[in-house]
N, C-alpha and C positions, 0 to 999 in steps of 0.2 A: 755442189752447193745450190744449185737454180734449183736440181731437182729436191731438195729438203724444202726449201721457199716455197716451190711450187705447191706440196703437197700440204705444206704447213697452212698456205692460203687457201688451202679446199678446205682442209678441215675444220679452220676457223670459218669460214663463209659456210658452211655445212653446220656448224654450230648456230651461229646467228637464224639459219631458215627455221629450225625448230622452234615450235613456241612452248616453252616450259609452263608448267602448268605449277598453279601453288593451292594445296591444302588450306583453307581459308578459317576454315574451323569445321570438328565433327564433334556427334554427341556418339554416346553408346546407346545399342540397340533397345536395352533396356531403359533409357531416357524419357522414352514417351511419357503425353498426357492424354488425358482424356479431354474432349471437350466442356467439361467444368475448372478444369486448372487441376484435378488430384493428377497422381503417378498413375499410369494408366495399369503398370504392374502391381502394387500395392490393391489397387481395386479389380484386381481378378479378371481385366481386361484382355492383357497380355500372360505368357507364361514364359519362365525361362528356363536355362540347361547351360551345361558346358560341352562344349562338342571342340574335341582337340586343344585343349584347356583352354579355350577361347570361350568366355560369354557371353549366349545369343538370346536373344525374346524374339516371341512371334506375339501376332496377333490371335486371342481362340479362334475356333471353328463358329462358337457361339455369335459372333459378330455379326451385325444383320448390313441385310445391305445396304449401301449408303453409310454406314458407321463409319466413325475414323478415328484415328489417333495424330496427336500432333508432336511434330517435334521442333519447340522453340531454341534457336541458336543462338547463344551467350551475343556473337556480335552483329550488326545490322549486315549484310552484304549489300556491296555499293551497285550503281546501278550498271544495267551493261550486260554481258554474255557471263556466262557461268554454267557450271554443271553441278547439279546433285546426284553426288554418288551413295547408291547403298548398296555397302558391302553384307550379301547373302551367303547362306552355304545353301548348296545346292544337295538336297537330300537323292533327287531324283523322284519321288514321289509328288504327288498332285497337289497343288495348294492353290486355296480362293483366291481373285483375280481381284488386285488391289489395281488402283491409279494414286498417281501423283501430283499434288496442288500444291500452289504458294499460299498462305493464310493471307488474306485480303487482297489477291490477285485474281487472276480472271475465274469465272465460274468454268474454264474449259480446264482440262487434266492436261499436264506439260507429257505427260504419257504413261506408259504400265510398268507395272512391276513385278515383267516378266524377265525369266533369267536367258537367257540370250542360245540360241539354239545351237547346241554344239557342245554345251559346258561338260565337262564333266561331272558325274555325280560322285558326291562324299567330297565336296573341295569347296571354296570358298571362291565368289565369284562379285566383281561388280558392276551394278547397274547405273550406265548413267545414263541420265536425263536431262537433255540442257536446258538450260533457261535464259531468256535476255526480257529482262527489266528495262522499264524506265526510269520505275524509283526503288530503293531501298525498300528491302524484304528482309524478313528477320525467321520466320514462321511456315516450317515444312508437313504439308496433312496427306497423311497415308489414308484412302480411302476405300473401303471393299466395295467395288462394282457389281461382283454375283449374289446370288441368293443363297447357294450351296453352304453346307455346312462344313468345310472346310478349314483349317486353319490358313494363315498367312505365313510365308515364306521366313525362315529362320533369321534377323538383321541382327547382322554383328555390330556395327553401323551407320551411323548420316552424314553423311560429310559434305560442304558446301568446297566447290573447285572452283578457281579462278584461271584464268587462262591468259 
């Protein structure tokens, strides 16, 4: 009997240290805009595909640098630690060297959107990127850093993580 109790109060105190993470809201890859408000896919921006019946939009190759696409989230995220996740597939092939902004947050990149060394290719992989605010953000901007003619990594897509 102790030893049931005993293990049963690990497991729960072993439960409690995790901190569970909640899906806050995500858009699909192909959601993006352009910096006028159109679909950024609609206006030849982005392209899409189905790759393991899943569908993805990149950014073209055409994209100059500095360009970007945004993706606005239906709800505000409150203020505080959070993570942006984008879920990529990882081709294994080369793709232009985007960063990651909050729309009307700092002018620096919370970081890249690069897929993390080790991934497998031909699989789906996600990037995340944390963020800690002090105020409510609503407004995620993928932006290409290089010059390269390149496209952007496949985003299946954006999801905002609360921790």
């Amino acid at each position: 009997m102790k030893k049931t109790l005993l293990v049963s109060a690990l497991f729960f105190a072993s439960a409690f240290c995790l901190q569970a993470e909640t899906v806050h809201q995500t858009s699909p890859g192909a959601a993006a805009y352009k910096g006028d408000g159109s679909n950024a896919v609609k206006s030849g921006l982005m392209e899409t595909k189905t790759i393991k019946d899943v569908a993805v939009a990149r950014v073209a190759g055409s994209m100059s640098q500095w360009g970007f696409v945004t993706y606005w989230m239906g709800l505000r995220t409150p203020p505080g630690a959070s993570v942006v996740r984008v879920r990529v597939f990882n081709t294994g092939e080369p793709a232009a060297g985007y960063a990651v902004y909050i729309s009307g947050g700092s002018k620096d990149s919370l970081g890249k959107l690069d897929i993390p060394a080790g991934s497998p290719a031909n699989s789906f992989v996600n990037i995340d990127i944390p963020v800690s605010l002090e105020k409510e953000w609503s407004g995620i901007v993928i932006k290409k850093t290089t010059k390269d003619q390149l496209p952007g990594p496949w985003i299946e897509s954006v999801s905002v993580v609360l921790n």
